[in-house]
C-alpha positions as CSV (number, residue, x, y, z in Angstrom):
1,X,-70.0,20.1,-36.2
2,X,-71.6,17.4,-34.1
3,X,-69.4,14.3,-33.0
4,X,-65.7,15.2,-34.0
5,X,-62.0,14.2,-33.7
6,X,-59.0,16.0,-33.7
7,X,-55.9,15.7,-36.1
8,X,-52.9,16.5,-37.2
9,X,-52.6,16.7,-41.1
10,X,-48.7,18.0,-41.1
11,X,-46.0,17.1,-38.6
12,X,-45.3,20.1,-36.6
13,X,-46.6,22.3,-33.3
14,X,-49.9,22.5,-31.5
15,X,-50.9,24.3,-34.3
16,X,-51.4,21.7,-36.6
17,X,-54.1,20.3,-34.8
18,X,-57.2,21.2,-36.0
19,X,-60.7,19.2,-35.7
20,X,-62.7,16.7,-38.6
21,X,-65.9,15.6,-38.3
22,X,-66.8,11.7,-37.9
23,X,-68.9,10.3,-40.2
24,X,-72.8,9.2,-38.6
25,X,-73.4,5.8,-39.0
26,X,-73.8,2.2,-36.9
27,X,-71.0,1.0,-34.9
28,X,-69.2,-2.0,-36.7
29,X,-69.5,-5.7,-35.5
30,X,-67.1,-6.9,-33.2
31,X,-66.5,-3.1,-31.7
32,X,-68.2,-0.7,-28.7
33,X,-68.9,2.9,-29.4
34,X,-67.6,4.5,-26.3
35,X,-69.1,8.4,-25.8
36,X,-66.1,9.8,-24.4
37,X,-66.4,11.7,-20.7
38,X,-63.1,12.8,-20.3
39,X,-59.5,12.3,-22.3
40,X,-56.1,12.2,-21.0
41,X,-53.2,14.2,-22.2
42,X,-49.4,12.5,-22.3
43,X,-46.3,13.4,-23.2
44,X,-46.7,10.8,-26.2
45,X,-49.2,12.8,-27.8
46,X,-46.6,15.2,-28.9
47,X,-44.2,12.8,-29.9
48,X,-47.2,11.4,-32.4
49,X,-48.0,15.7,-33.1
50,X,-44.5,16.4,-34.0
51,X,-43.8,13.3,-35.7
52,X,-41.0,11.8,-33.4
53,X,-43.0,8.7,-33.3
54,X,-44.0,8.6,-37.3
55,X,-47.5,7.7,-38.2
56,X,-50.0,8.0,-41.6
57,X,-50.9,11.4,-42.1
58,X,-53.4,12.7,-41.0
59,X,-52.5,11.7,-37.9
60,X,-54.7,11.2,-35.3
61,X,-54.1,11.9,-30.9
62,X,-54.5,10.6,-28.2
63,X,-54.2,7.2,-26.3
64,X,-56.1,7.4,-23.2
65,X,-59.7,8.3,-22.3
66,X,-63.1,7.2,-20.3
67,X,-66.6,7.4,-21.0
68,X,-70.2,5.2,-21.4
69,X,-71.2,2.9,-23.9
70,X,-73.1,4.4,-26.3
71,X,-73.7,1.6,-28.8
72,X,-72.7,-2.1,-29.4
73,X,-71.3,-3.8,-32.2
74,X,-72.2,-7.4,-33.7
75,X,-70.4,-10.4,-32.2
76,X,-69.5,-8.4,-28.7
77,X,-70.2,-9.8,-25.6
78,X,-69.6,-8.5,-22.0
79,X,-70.7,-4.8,-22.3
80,X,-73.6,-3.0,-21.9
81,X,-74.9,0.1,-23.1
82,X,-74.4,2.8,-20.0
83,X,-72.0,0.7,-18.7
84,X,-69.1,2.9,-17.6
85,X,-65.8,2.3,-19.1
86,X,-62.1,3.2,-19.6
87,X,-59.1,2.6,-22.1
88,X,-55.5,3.0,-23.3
89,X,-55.0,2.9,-27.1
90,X,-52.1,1.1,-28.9
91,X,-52.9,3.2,-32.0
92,X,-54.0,6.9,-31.5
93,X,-57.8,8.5,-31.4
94,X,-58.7,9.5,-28.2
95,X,-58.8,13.3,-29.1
96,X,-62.8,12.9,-30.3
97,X,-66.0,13.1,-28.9
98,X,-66.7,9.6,-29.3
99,X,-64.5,6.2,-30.8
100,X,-65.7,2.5,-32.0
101,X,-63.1,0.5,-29.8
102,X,-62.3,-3.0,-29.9
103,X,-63.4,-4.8,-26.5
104,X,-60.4,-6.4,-25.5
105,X,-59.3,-3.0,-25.0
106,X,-62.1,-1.9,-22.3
107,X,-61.3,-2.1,-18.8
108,X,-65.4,-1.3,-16.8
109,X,-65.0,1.2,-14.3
110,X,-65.7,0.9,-10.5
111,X,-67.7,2.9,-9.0
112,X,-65.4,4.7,-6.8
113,X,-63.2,6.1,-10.2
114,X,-64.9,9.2,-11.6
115,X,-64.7,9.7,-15.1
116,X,-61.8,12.0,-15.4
117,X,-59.8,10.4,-12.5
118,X,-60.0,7.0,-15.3
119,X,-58.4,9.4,-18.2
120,X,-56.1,10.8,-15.8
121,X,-54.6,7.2,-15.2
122,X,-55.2,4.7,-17.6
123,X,-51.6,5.0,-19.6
124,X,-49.9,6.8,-17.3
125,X,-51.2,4.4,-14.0
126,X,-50.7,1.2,-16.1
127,X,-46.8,2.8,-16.7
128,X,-46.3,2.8,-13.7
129,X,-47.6,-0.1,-12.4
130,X,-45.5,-2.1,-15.1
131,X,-42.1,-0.4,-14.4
132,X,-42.4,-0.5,-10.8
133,X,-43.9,-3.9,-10.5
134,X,-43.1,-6.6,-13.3
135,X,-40.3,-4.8,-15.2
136,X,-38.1,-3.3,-12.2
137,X,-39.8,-5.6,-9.5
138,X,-39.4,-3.3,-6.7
139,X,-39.0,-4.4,-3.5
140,X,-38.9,-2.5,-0.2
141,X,-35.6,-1.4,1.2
142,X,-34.6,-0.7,-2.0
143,X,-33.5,2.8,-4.0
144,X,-35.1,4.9,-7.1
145,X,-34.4,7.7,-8.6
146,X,-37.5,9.2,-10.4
147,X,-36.9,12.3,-12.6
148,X,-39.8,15.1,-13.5
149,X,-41.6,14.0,-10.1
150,X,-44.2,16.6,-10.0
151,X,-45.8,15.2,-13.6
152,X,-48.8,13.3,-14.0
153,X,-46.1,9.8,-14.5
154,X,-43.9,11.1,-11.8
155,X,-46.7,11.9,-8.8
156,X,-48.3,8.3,-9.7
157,X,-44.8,6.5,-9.3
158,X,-43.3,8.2,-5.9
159,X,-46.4,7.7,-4.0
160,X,-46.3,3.9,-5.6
161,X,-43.3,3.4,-4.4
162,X,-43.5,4.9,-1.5
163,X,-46.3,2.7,-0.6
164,X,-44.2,-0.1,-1.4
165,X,-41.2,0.9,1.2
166,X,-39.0,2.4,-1.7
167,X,-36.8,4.6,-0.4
168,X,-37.5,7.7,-3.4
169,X,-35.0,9.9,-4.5
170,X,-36.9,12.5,-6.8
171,X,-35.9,15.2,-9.3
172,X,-37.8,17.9,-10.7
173,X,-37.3,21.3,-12.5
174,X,-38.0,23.8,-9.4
175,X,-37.8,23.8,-6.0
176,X,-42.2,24.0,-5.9
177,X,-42.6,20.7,-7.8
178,X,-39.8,19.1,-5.5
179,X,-42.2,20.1,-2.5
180,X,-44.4,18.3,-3.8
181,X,-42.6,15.3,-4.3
182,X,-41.6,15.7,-0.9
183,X,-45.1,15.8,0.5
184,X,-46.0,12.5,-1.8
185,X,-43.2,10.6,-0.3
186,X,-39.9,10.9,-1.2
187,X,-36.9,10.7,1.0
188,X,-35.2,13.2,-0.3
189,X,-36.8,16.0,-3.4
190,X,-34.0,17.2,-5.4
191,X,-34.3,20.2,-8.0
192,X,-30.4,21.0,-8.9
193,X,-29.5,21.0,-12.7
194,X,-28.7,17.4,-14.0
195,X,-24.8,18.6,-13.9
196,X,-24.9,18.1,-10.1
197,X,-27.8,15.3,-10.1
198,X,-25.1,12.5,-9.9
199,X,-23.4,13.9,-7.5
200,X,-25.9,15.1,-5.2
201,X,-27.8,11.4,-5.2
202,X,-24.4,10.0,-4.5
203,X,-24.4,12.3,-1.4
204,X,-28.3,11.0,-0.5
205,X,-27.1,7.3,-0.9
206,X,-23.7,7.7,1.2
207,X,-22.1,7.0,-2.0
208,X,-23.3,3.6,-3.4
209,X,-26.2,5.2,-5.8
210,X,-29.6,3.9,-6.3
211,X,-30.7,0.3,-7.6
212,X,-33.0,2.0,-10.6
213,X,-33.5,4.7,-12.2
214,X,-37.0,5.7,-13.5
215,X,-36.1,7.9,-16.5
216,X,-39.1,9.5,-18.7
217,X,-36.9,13.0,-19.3
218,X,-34.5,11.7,-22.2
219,X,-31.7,13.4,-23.8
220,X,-31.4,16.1,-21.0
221,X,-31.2,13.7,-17.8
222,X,-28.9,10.6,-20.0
223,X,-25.7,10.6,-18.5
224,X,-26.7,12.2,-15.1
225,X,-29.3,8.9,-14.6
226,X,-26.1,6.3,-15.7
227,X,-24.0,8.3,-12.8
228,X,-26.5,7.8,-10.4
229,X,-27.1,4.1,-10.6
230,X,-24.9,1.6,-8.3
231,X,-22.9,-1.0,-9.8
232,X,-25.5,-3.4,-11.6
233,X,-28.0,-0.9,-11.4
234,X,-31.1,-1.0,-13.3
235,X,-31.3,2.3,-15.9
236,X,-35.4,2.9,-16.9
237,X,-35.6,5.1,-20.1
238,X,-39.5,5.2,-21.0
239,X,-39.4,8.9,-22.5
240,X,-38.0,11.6,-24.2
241,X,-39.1,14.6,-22.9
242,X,-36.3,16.5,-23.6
243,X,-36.2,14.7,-27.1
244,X,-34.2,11.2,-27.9
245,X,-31.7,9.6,-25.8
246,X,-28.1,9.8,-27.6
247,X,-26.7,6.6,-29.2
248,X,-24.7,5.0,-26.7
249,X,-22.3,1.8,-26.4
250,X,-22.5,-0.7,-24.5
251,X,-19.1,-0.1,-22.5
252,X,-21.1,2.8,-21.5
253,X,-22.9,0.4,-18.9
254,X,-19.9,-1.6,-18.3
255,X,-17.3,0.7,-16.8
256,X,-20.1,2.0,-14.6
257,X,-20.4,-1.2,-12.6
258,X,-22.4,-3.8,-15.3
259,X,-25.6,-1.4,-15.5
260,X,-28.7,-2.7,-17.0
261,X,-30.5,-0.9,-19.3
262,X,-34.3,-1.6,-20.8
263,X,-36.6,0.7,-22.9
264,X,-40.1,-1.0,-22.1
265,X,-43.3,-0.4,-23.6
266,X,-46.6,-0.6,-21.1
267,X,-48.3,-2.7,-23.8
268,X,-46.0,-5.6,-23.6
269,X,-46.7,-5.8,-19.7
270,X,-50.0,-6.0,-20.6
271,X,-50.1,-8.4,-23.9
272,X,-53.0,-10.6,-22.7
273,X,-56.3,-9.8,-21.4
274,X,-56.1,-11.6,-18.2
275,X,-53.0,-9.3,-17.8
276,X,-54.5,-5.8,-18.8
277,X,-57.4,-6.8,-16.2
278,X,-54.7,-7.6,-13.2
279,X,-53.1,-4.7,-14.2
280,X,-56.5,-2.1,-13.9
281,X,-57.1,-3.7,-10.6
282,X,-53.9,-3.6,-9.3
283,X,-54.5,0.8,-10.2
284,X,-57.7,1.0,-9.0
285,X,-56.9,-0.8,-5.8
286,X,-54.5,1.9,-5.5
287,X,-56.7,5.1,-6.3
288,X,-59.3,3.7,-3.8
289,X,-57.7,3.1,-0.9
290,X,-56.4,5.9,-1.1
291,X,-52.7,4.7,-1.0
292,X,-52.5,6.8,-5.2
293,X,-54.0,10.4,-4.9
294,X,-54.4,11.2,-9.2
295,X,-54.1,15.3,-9.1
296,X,-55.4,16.8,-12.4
297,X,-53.8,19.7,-12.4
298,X,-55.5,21.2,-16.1
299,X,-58.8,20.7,-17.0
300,X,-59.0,22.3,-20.6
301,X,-62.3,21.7,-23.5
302,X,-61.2,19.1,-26.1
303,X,-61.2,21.9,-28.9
304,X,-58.4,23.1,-26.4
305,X,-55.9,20.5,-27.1
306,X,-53.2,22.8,-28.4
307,X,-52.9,25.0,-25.6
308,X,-52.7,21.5,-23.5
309,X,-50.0,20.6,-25.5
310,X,-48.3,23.7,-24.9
311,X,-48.4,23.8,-20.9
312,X,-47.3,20.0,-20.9
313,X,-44.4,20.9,-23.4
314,X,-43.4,24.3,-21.4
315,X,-43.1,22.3,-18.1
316,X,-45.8,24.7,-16.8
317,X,-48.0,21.9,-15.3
318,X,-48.3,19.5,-12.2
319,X,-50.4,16.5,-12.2
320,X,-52.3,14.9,-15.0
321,X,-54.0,16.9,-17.9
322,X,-57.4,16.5,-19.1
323,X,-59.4,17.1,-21.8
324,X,-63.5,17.3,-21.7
325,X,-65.8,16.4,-25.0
């Protein structure tokens, strides 16, 4: 098999993925043919595997990955071939050796981002940046609370807002991948079961609790992240790691002090070109100054995918995943 993608033709565990070939042929008008260089793993991808988030069967992976124009399609303008570029996809199809991608979706890479430092980032960089920045607004002085702090979202978003003068409360599942949230700039690492998480950010915050919460961890970390916000806190729910949050009322957030809760999506911060290309110079800015270090902590072959999807679901990895063509 030459140039391939991978799929998942039932709903289930990594072992439903298995790999198809693509079909040869000219790239279509009005797309680029990307060869892909290196493809980033995220905690969506399982979500689209196990059919949390429902597609068509079969169902294709991945939504983040970097590479070179290979080809150019009719009707395109503002790409070369060779030219080095990166992407996050609204649909999924980044698990392959190569895609035809529409150009509004291509952000060109600067030199000083590698190839697999772009994969690494592109959804989970862009996350952040919209959470911290337009959705939460973050200022410094202020308080957060970011859960599973050693993950490839987590590292991204305590060194952010540390850089910003956020004063960083983070959680994580051991007292190793607190350290390291420690040693990226948080105030205070916690790794206590989310029984005591409440109580011990109360303790951190001489009581009051944090203005927002940045919560990617789901079902597991619900009511713990609603006890740790101060009155008209802001509550961030953006994952479900630990599977769907429960239904919840709306008196919930009211008799703990007029919380606010949102469920954003990075591709309404993002909804306009001019937008996407602030946004990718807002993270590259970051990376390049060095003010973001992007740690890749697994480096697996694209065949590989399952077993990447087994680390990131066993909570056995730090840093961002990667997969090479």
């Amino acid at each position: 098999m030459s140039d391939y993608r991978l799929i998942a033709r039932r709903f289930g565990g990594p072992e439903v993925i298995e790999a198809e070939p693509l079909a040869d042929g000219p790239v279509g008008a009005g797309l680029v043919r990307v060869r892909h260089r290196a493809i980033g793993v995220n905690f969506i991808d399982t979500y689209h595997r196990t059919g949390l988030y429902p597609q068509p069967l079969p169902a294709a992976l991945g939504v983040e990955a970097a590479g070179v124009v290979e080809a150019i399609g009719a009707d395109v303008e503002g790409f070369s071939v060779g030219q080095r570029v990166a992407y996050m996809a609204p649909s999924p199809g980044t698990y392959a050796s190569r895609a035809d991608i529409a150009p509004t979706l291509l952000v060109p890479l600067p030199d000083g981002i590698d190839d697999e430092t772009a994969a690494a980032v592109m959804l989970k960089g862009l996350t952040v940046r919209a959470l911290i920045l337009p959705c939460a607004r973050m200022e410094a002085g202020q308080t957060a609370l970011v859960h599973s702090a050693a993950g490839g979202v987590g590292r991204l978003m305590v060194q952010w807002l540390a850089a910003l003068g956020v004063r960083v409360i983070a959680h994580a599942g051991t007292a190793d991948k607190a350290a390291i949230a420690k040693a990226l700039g948080a105030e205070t690492a916690l790794h206590c079961g989310y029984d005591a998480l409440a109580a011990e950010v109360r303790k951190a915050t001489d009581g009051r609790g944090v203005d927002v919460v940045f919560d990617g961890v789901g079902a597991a970390s619900w009511e713990a992240s609603l006890d740790s916000l101060r009155p008209r806190g802001l509550m961030i729910s953006f994952g479900n790691a630990s599977g769907p949050v429960p239904a919840t009322s709306p008196l919930e957030l009211t008799k703990r002090g007029s919380l606010f809760l949102t469920r954003p999506k990075v591709y309404d911060y993002v909804a306009t070109r001019a937008e996407l290309e602030a946004a990718a110079a807002d993270l590259f800015a970051m990376i390049v100054t060095g003010k973001l270090s992007v740690e890749i902590g697994l480096r697996l072959p694209l065949r590989d995918a399952a077993d990447a999807h087994r680390a990131l679901e066993g909570r056995t990895t730090t840093g961002s995943v990667v997969l090479l063509p």
